[in-house]
C-alpha positions as CSV (number, residue, x, y, z in Angstrom):
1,X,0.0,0.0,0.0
2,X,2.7,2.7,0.5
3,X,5.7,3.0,-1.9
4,X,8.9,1.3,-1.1
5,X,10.4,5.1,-2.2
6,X,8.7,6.9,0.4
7,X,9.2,4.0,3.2
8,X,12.9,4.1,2.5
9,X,13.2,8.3,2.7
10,X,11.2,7.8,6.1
11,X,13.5,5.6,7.6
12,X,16.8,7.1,5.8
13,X,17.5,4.5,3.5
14,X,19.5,5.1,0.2
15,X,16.8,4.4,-2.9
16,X,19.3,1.7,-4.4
17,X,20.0,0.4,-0.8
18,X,18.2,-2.9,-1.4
19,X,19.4,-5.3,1.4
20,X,15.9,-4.8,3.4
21,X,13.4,-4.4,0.7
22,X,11.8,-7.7,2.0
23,X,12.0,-6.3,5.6
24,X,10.5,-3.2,5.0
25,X,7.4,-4.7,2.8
26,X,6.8,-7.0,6.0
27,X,6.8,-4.1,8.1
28,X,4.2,-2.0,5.6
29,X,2.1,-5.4,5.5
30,X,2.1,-5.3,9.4
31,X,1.8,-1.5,9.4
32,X,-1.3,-1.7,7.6
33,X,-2.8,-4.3,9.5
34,X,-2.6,-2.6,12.3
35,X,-4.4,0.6,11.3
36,X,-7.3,-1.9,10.3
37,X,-7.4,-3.4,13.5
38,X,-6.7,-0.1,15.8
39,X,-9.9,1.5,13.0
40,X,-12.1,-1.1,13.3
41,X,-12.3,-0.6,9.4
42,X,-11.0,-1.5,5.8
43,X,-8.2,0.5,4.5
44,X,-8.2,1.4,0.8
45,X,-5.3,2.7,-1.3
46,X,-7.9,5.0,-3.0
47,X,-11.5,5.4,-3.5
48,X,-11.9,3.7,-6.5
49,X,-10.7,0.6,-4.4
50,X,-13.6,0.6,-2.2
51,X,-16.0,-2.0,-3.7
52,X,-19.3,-1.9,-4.9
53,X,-22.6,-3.4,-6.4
54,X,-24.1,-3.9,-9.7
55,X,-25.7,-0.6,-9.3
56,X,-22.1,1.8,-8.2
57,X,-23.0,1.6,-4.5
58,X,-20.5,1.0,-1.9
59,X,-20.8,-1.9,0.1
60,X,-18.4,-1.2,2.2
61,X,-20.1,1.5,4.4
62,X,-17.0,1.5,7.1
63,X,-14.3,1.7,4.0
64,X,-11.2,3.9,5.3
65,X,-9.3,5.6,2.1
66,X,-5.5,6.4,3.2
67,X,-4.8,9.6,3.6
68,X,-1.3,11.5,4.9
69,X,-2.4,10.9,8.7
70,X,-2.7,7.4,8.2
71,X,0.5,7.3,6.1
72,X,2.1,9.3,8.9
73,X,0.9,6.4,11.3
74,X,1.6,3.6,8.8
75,X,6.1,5.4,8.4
76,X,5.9,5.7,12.1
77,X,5.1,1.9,12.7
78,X,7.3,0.8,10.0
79,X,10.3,3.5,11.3
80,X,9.7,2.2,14.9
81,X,10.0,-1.4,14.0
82,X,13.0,-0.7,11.1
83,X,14.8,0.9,14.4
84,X,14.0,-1.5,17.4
85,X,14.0,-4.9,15.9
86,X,13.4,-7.2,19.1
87,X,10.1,-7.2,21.5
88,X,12.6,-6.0,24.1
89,X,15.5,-4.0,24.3
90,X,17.8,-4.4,27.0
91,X,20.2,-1.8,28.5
92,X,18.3,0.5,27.1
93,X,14.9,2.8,27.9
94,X,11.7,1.0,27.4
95,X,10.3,1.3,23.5
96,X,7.2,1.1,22.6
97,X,4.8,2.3,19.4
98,X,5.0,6.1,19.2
99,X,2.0,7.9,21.0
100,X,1.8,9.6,18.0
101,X,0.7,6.6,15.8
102,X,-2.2,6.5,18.6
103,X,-3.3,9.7,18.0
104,X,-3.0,9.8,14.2
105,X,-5.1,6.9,13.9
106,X,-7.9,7.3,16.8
107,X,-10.4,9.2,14.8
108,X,-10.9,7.1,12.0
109,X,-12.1,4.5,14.5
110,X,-15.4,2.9,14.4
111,X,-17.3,1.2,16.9
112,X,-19.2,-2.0,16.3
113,X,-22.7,-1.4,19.0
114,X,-24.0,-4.8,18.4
């Protein structure tokens, strides 16, 4: 969903440095599940992604279209992880995901009242 170009400029990567390609398109995949699951909702590279019926109408009511707030949240993750590669660091401060992700992403959620 985001561009290996702009995931690479986030975390200060060379373009032609290509050594954790694989890495970082784990960490995007993971980065993007995660704003799913903190949104309670679907997220679409663009509108026209969002499916519909027969008849042009969205049948996904709840659809979330990524916008530069959820990108932001989405280079944080991926910047976060690319730096702190273990659950736990020892000898060092406590890490955790940015508060800022958090914030980014808290207003896109919906809640399921069943």
């Amino acid at each position: 969903m985001l561009e290996l170009d702009i995931i690479k400029q986030h975390v200060r990567l060379e373009p032609d440095f290509d050594e954790d390609d694989t890495l970082l398109d784990t960490y995007a995949t993971a980065a993007h599940r995660y704003v799913e699951n903190h949104a309670g909702r679907t997220l679409y590279a663009t509108e026209t992604e969002i499916p519909t019926d027969s008849e042009g109408t969205i049948t996904d009511e709840h659809a979330l279209v990524l916008d530069d707030d959820l990108t932001t949240a989405m280079l944080l993750l991926i910047g976060h992880w690319y730096e702190n590669r273990e659950a736990v660091a020892m000898g060092t401060t406590a890490t955790q995901v940015p508060m800022a992700v958090e914030a980014l992403i808290t207003p896109y959620r919906h809640f399921h009242f069943d």
